[in-house]
N, C-alpha and C positions, 0 to 999 in steps of 0.2 A: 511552610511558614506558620499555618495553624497550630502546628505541635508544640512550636517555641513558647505559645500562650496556653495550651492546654494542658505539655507538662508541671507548667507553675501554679495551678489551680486557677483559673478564669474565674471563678467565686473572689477567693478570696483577695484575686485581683481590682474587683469589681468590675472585669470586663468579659461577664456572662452572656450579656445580650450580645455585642457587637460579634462573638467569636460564634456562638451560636449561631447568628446569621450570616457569617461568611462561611460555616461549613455546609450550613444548607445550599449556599448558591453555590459552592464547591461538588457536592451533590451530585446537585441538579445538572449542572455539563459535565459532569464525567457519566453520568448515565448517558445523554445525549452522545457524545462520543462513544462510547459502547456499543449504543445500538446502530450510530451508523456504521462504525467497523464492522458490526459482528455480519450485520446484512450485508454488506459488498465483500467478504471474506468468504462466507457461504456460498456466495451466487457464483465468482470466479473462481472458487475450487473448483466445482462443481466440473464448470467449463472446461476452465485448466488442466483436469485429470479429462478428459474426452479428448482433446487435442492431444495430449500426452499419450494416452490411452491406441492413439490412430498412428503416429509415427512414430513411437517404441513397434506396434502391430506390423508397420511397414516394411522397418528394418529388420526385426526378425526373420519375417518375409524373404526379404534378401538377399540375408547371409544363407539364408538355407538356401537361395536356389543359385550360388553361387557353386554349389558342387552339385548341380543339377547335369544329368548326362547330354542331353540337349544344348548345342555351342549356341545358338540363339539367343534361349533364355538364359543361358550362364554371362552370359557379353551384355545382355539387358540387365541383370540384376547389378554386375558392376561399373554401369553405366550412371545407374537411378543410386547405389551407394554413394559414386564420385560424386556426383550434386547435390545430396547429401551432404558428407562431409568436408565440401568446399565452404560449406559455412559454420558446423561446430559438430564435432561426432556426440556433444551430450547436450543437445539444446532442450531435452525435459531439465535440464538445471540450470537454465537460464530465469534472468529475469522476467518479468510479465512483461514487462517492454520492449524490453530484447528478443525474447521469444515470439512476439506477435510481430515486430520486424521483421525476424528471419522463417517463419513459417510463412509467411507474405511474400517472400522473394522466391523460397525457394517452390512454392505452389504456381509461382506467377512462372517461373523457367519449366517447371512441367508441362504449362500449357502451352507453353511459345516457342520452345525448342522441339525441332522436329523429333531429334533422337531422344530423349528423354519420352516425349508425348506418346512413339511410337512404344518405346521401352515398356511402360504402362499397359500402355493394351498387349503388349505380349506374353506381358504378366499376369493379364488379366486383372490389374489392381486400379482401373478408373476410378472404380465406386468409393476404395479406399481414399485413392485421393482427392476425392471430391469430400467425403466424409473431414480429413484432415483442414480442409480447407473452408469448410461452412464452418467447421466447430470454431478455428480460427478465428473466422471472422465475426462469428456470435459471441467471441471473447471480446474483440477489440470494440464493440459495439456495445454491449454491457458494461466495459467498462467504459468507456465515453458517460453513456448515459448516467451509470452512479458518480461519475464523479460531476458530471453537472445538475444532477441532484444534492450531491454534499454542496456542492458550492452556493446551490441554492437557498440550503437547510443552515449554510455557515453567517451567510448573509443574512439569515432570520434569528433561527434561534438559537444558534452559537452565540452568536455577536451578542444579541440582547442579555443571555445569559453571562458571557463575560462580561458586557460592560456591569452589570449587577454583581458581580465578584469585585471588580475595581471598586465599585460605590463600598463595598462590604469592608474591602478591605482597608480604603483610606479612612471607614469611618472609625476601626478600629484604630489604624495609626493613629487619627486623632487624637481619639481617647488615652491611650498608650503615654502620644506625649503629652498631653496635659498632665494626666498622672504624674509623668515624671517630674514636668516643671512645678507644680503644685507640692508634693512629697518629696522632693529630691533623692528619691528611693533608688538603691541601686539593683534592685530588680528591676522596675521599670528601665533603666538604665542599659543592663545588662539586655535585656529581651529590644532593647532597638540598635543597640550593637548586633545582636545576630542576627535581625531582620534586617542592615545595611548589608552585612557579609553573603547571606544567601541573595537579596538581589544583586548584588555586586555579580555574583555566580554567574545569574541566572541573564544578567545582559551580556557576559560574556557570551553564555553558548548562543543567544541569539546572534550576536554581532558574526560570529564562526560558522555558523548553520547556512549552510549550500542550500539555496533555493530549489526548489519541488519540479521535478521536470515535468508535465502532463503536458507534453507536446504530443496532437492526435496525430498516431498512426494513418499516412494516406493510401489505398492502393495503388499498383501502377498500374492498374487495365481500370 
């Protein structure tokens, strides 16, 4: 919306100050947004590729000792595949919340099912999956906790800072239509026709916009 007023020169508008002031509160929360993404983006890669990093390692594992000469280990390895891909054969291309459900399920059947658990130790791969299963869970915990750190940062200084965008921006409205009514200018005129149009937009895609899932992942042990 600020461009609608800054393409038309805000000088010679005479609406310098108010546009000037709602681009700095404009700013000001889109830095804040920034850095909170860029810090929870950073930390769950990070995570993400370890967990990824342990059941891409696993499966590898697997397929190789499926033509393993030993009937043993060839019957464990496609034991520990099948439970596997009982729930997705590419779950590193999963969602972060999908993925932290189904790494969760299927670590919880490694421990609890006899043949799989045994399967494990025949493989020799406990350490692996215990590796798969902490890293997991240091995902699902990180992220719990940034997001109720954003929520708590949204609550402060989000909020304050957009409500300081709204004061910004009604104060420009204001001004805008005074101008108009005062001048009966069809610039003025014009520049609150496409400021009706873009919010027109803009509560459309609210009104459409599917609510944020962060429902926490629970263990089942």
């Amino acid at each position: 919306m600020k461009n609608i007023v800054i393409l038309r020169d805000p000088q010679a508008l005479k609406l310098a100050p108010q546009s000037a002031t709602l681009i700095r509160e404009i700013f000001a929360m889109d830095e804040v947004y920034k850095k909170q993404i860029n810090t929870i983006s950073k930390d769950l890669e990070a995570i993400d590729k370890r967990r990824d990093l342990a059941i891409i390692g696993i499966r590898i594992v697997l397929e190789g000792f499926i033509y393993h000469f030993d009937h043993t280990k060839r019957n464990a390895a496609k034991e520990l595949l099948k439970s596997i891909d009982n729930y997705e054969k590419r779950i590193t291309k999963q969602n972060y919340h999908v993925k932290t459900i189904t790494l969760d399920h299927l670590t919880y059947d490694w421990e609890t099912i006899l043949e799989l658990k045994t399967a494990l130790i025949t493989l020799d791969l406990t350490d692996w999956a215990k590796e798969l299963k902490e890293s997991n869970t240091t995902f699902n915990k990180t992220y719990l906790k940034h997001n109720a750190e954003y929520l708590f940062d949204s609550k402060t200084d989000v909020t304050q800072l957009r409500n300081k965008v709204k004061e910004s921006y009604t104060d420009l409205i204001n001004h805008i239509t005074a101008y108009a009514t005062l001048h009966s200018s069809e610039v003025y005129e014009n520049i609150i026709k496409e400021i009706n149009i873009l919010t027109k937009k803009y509560n459309d895609i609210v009104e459409k916009r599917e609510p944020l899932d962060v429902e926490i992942v629970e263990s089942p042990f």
